[in-house]
C-alpha positions as CSV (number, residue, x, y, z in Angstrom):
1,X,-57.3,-17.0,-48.1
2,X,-60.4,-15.0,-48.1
3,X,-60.1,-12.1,-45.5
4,X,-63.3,-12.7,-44.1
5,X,-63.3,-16.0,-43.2
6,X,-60.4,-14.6,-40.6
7,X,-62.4,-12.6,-38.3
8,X,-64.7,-15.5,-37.2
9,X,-61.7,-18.0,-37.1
10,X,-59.8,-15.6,-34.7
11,X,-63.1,-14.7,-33.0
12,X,-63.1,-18.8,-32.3
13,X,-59.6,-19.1,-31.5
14,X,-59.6,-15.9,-29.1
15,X,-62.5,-17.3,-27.0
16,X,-61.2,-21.0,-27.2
17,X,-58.3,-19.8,-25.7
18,X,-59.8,-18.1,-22.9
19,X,-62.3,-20.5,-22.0
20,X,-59.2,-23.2,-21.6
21,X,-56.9,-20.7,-20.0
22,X,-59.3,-20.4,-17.6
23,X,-60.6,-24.4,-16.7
24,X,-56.6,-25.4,-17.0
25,X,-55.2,-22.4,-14.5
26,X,-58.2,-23.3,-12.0
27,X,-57.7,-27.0,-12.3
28,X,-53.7,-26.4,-11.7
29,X,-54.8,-24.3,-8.7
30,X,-57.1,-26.8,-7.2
31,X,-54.1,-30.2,-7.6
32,X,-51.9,-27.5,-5.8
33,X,-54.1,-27.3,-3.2
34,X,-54.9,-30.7,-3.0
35,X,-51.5,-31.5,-2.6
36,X,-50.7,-29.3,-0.2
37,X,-53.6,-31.1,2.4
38,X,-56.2,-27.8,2.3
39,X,-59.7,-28.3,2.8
40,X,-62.0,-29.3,0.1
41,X,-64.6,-27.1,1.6
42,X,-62.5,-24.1,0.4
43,X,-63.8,-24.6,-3.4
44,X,-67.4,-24.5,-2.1
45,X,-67.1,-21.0,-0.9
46,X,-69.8,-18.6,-2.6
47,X,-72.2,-21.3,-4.0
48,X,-75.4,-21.1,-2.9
49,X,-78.0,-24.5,-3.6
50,X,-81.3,-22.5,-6.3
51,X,-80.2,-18.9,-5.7
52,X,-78.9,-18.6,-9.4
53,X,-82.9,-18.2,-11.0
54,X,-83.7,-15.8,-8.0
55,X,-81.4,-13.5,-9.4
56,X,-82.0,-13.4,-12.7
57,X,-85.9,-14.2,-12.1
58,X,-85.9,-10.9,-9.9
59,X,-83.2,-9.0,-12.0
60,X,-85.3,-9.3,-15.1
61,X,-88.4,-8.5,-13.1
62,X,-87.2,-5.1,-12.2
63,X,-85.6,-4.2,-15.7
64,X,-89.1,-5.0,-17.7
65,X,-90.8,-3.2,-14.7
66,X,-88.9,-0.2,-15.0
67,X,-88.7,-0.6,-19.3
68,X,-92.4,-0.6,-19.0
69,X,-92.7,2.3,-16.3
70,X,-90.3,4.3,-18.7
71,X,-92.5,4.0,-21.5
72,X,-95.7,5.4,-19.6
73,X,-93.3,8.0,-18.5
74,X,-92.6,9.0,-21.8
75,X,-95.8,9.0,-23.1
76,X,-97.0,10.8,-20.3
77,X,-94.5,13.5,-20.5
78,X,-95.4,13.8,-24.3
79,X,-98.6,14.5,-24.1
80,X,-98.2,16.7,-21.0
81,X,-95.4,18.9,-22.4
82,X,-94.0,19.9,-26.0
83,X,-90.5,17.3,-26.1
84,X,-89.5,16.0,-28.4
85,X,-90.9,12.1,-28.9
86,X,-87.1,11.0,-30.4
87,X,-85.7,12.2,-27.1
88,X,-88.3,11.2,-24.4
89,X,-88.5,8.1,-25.7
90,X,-85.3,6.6,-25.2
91,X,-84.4,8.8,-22.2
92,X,-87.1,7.9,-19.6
93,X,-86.9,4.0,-21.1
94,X,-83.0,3.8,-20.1
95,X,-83.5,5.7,-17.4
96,X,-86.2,3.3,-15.5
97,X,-84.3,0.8,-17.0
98,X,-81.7,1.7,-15.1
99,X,-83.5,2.0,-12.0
100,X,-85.2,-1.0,-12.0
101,X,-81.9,-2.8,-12.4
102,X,-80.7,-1.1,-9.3
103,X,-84.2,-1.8,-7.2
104,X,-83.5,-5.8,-8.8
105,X,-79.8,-5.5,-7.7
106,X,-80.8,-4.3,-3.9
107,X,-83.8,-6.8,-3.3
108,X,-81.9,-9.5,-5.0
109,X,-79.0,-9.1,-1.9
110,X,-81.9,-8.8,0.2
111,X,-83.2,-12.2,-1.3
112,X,-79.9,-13.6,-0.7
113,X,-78.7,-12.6,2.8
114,X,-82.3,-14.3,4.0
């Protein structure tokens, strides 16, 4: 057997397994409970009805915000100062990045707690 053809079939198998290990353990926890007379309620915990696309409307808001403010940055500094473009570049872009994923993850438990 070719050795190539193994990484992808193991790649398969490894998340096959996972995905059922995880749907068969939670379906064995919730007949346990169900026998055992708990509240259905209890499964419902943590789901919120449409607050799924807020977060990920405002999370990718506030990444491309900050992606885009990091490039102006960059550009900016460049023509203001002698750094190196290779450098700036990628710097101020993960770095806004990065702050706009934090500004998305603060307003988004804002959003939430409304």
């Amino acid at each position: 057997m070719d050795e190539e053809i193994l990484i992808p079939i193991s790649l398969f198998a490894a998340i096959f397994g996972m995905v059922y290990l995880y749907f068969s353990t939670r379906n064995k926890e919730r007949l346990a409970l169900i026998e055992k007379g708990a509240d259905a309620s209890i499964f419902n915990i943590g789901k919120r009805s449409g607050s799924a696309w807020k977060v990920v409307v405002i999370n990718i808001a506030f990444l491309l915000m900050g992606i885009g403010l990091g490039l102006f940055l960059a550009n900016l500094l460049e023509s203001t100062t002698n750094l190196d473009d290779n450098v700036i570049y990628p710097a101020m872009t993960f770095l806004m990045a990065g702050v706009g994923l934090y500004v998305g993850f603060t307003q988004t438990k804002k959003a939430l707690d409304n």
